[in-house]
C-alpha distance (Angstrom), angle and dihedral (degrees) to the residues before:
residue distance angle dihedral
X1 . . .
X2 3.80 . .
X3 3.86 124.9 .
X4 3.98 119.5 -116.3
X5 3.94 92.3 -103.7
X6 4.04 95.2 51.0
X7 3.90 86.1 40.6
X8 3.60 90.3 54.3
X9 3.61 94.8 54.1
X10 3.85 92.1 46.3
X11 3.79 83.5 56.6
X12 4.18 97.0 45.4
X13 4.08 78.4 48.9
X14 3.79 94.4 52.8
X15 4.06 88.6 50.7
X16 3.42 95.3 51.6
X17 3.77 99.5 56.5
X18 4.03 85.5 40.6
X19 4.06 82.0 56.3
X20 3.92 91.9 43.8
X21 3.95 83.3 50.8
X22 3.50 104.4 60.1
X23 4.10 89.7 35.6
X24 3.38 88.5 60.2
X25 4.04 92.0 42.0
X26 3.81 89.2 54.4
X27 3.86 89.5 50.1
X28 3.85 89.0 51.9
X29 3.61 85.9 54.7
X30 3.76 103.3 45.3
X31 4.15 94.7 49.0
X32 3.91 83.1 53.2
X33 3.96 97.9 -109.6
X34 4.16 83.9 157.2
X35 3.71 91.6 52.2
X36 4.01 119.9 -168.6
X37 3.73 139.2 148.3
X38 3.53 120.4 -71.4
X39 4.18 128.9 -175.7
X40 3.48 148.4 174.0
X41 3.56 118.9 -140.4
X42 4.21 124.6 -159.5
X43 3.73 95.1 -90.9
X44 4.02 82.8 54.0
X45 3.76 94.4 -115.8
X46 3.71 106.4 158.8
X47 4.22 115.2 -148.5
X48 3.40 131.9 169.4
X49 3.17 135.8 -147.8
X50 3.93 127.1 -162.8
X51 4.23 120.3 -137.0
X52 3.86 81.6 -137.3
X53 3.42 150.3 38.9
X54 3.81 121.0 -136.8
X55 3.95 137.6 -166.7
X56 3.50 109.3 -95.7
X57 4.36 100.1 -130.3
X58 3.78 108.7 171.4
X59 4.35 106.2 -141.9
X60 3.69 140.2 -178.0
X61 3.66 121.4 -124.1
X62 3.85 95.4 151.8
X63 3.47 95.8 65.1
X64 4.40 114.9 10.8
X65 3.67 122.8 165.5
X66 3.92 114.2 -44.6
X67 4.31 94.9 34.8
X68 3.82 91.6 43.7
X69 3.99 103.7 119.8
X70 3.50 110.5 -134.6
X71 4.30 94.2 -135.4
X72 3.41 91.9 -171.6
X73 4.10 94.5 68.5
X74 3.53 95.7 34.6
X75 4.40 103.3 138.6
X76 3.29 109.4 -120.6
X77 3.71 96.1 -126.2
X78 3.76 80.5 73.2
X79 3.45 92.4 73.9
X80 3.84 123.8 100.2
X81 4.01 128.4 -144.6
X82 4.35 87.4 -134.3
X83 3.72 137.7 9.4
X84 3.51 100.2 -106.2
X85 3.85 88.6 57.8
X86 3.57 85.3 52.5
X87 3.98 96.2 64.6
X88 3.48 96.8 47.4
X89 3.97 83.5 68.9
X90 4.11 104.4 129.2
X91 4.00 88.6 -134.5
X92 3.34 96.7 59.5
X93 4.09 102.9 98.5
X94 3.89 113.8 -118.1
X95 3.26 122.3 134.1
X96 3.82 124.0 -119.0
X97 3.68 100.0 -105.2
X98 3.87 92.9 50.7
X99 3.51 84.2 44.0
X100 4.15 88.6 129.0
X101 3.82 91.4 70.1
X102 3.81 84.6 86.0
X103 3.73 85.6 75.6
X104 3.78 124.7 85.2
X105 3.77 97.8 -158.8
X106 3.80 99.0 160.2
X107 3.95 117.7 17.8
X108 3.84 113.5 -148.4
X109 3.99 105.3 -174.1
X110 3.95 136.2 -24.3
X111 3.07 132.2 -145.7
X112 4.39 125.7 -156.4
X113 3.68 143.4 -179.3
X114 3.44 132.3 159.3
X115 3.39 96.6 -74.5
X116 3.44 112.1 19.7
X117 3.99 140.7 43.0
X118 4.02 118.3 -158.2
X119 3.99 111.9 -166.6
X120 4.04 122.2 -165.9
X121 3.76 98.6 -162.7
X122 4.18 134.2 151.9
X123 3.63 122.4 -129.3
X124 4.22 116.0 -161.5
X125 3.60 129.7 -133.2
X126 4.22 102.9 -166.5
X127 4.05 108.7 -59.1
X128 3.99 100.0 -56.8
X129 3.75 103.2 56.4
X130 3.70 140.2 51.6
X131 3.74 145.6 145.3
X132 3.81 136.6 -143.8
X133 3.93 109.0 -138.3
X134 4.22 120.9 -167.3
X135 4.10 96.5 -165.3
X136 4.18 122.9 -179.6
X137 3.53 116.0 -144.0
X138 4.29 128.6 -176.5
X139 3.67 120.9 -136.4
X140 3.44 126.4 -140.8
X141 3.75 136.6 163.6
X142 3.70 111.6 -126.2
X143 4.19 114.8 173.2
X144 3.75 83.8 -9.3
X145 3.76 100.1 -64.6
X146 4.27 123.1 109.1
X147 3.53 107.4 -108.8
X148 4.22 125.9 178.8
X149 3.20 130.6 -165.5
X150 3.82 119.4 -163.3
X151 4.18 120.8 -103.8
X152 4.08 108.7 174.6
X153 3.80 139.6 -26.6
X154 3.99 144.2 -167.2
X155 3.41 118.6 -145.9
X156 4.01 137.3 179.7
X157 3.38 127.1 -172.5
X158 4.06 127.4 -148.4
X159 4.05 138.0 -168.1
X160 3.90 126.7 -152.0
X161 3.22 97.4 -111.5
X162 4.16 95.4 46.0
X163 3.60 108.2 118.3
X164 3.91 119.6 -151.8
X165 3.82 100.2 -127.9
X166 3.83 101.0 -172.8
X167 4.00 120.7 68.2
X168 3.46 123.6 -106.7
X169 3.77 95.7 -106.3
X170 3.91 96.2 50.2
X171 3.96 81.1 47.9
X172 3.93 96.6 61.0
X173 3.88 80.3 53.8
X174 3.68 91.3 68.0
X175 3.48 98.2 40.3
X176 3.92 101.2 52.7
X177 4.29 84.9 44.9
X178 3.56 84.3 54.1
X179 3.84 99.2 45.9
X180 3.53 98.7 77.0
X181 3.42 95.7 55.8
X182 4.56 90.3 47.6
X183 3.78 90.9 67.1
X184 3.92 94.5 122.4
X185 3.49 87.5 68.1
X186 3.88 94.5 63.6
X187 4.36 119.7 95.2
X188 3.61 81.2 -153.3
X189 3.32 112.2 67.5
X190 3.81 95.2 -177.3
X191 3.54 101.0 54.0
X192 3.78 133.7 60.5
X193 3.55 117.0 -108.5
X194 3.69 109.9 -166.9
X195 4.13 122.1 -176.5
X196 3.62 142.0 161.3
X197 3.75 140.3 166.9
X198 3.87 121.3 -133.6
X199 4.11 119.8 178.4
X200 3.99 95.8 -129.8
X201 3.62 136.8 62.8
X202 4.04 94.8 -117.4
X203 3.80 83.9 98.9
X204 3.63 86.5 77.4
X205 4.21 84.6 82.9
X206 3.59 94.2 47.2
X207 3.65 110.9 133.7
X208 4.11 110.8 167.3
X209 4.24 105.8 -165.6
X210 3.45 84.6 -2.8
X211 4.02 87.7 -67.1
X212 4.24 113.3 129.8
X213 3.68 114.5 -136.9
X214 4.01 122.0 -93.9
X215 3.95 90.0 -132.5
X216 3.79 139.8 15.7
X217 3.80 102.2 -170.7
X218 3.93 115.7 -169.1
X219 3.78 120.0 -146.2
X220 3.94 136.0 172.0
X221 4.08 112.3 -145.4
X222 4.05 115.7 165.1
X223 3.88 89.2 2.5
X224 3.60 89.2 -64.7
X225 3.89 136.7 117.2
X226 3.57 123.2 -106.5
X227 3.64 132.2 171.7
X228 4.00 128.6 -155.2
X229 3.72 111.2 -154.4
X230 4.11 122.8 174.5
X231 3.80 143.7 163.6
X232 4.02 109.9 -137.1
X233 3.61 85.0 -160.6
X234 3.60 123.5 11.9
X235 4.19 117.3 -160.1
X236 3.47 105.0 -145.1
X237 4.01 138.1 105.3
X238 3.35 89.2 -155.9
X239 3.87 124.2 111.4
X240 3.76 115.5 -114.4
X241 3.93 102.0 -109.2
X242 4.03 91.9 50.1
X243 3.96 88.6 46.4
X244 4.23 102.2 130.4
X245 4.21 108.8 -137.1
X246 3.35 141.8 167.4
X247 3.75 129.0 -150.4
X248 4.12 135.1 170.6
X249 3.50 118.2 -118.1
């Protein structure tokens, strides 16, 4: 049996090679690995085709095997009266210095079911640093009252003078390859939630299988534009880096 401190490092291990995995995953994706056609036409709509079509198989890399939460025997005493009570849980693994991505300063969208409650939200550090967090909660009624308790997160942090370096339509790319592998984060399991952010308002255009998204949200973080866009339930078989979209630019 191991001792809390040796199983915590075993766990801080674990995340790092789950945070190597989807580095290297984006990589794949931005040197072209996937390959597929993509055009520009006269009205400089951007779409993309991919050479192949892949089974769409929804996966967990936030939370596989040993850091899965069994929800079902969670103590109730883990259970907080609001959200933001619910980050500042001590398990929850953020390191001291980003310590203020516990706080939900400015919510951007949420997201509820039955059972669950998924919050996009930014937490501040000062004027030159921020992060975007996308945290799941469960719901359950305890002595009458809603009370969550947190389950998994992804979170990305930003300074004012960070620079996106990629355009918007090369962007998407990496969000839908990402998406199939971000299906922990959905409170419905048997759809396909899909989301991305992108910092301009070209998004606006995005159709993905010729399908328009359910929600642009527009937020401000650092003094800059950003723009939430997601599918509650996209209809496609296909996997998310062979998804075919089109986007102005």
């Amino acid at each position: 049996m191991y001792g809390e401190t040796e199983m915590k490092k075993i766990l801080k291990c674990i995340m790092l090679i789950i945070t190597l995995v989807i580095a290297g995953f984006l990589l794949l994706v931005m040197i072209g690995f996937f390959g597929g056609d993509d055009t520009k036409n006269s009205d400089n709509v951007y779409f993309y085709e991919p050479e192949k079509k892949k089974q769409y198989v929804p996966s967990d890399i936030l939370n596989p095997g040993v850091l899965k939460v069994d929800e079902e025997n969670i103590p109730d005493k883990e259970y907080s009266d609001t959200l933001e009570l619910a980050m500042k849980n001590p398990d929850i693994d953020i390191s001291p210095e980003d310590d203020y991505m516990r706080n939900m300063d400015k919510i951007i969208k949420e997201f509820k079911s039955d059972r669950y409650i998924a919050v996009y939200f930014i937490s501040e550090k000062g004027e030159t640093e921020a992060a975007t967090t996308f945290a799941k909660f469960k719901i359950k009624e305890i002595d009458g009252k809603e009370k969550y308790v947190f389950l998994t997160k992804v979170s990305s942090k930003s300074t004012k003078d960070a620079k996106s370096g990629i355009k918007t339509s090369k962007g998407i790319a990496l969000q839908l390859g990402l998406s199939d592998a971000l299906q922990d984060l959905n409170v419905n399991p048997g759809n396909r939630f899909v989301y991305g952010v992108v910092p301009d308002d070209s998004v606006y255009s995005l159709k993905v299988e010729g399908q328009e998204p359910d929600e642009i949200v527009h937020f401000t973080m650092l003094g800059k534009d950003y723009y939430l866009w997601y599918y509650l339930n996209l209809n496609s078989d296909y996997s998310g880096d062979t998804l075919s979209y089109e986007i102005k630019e």
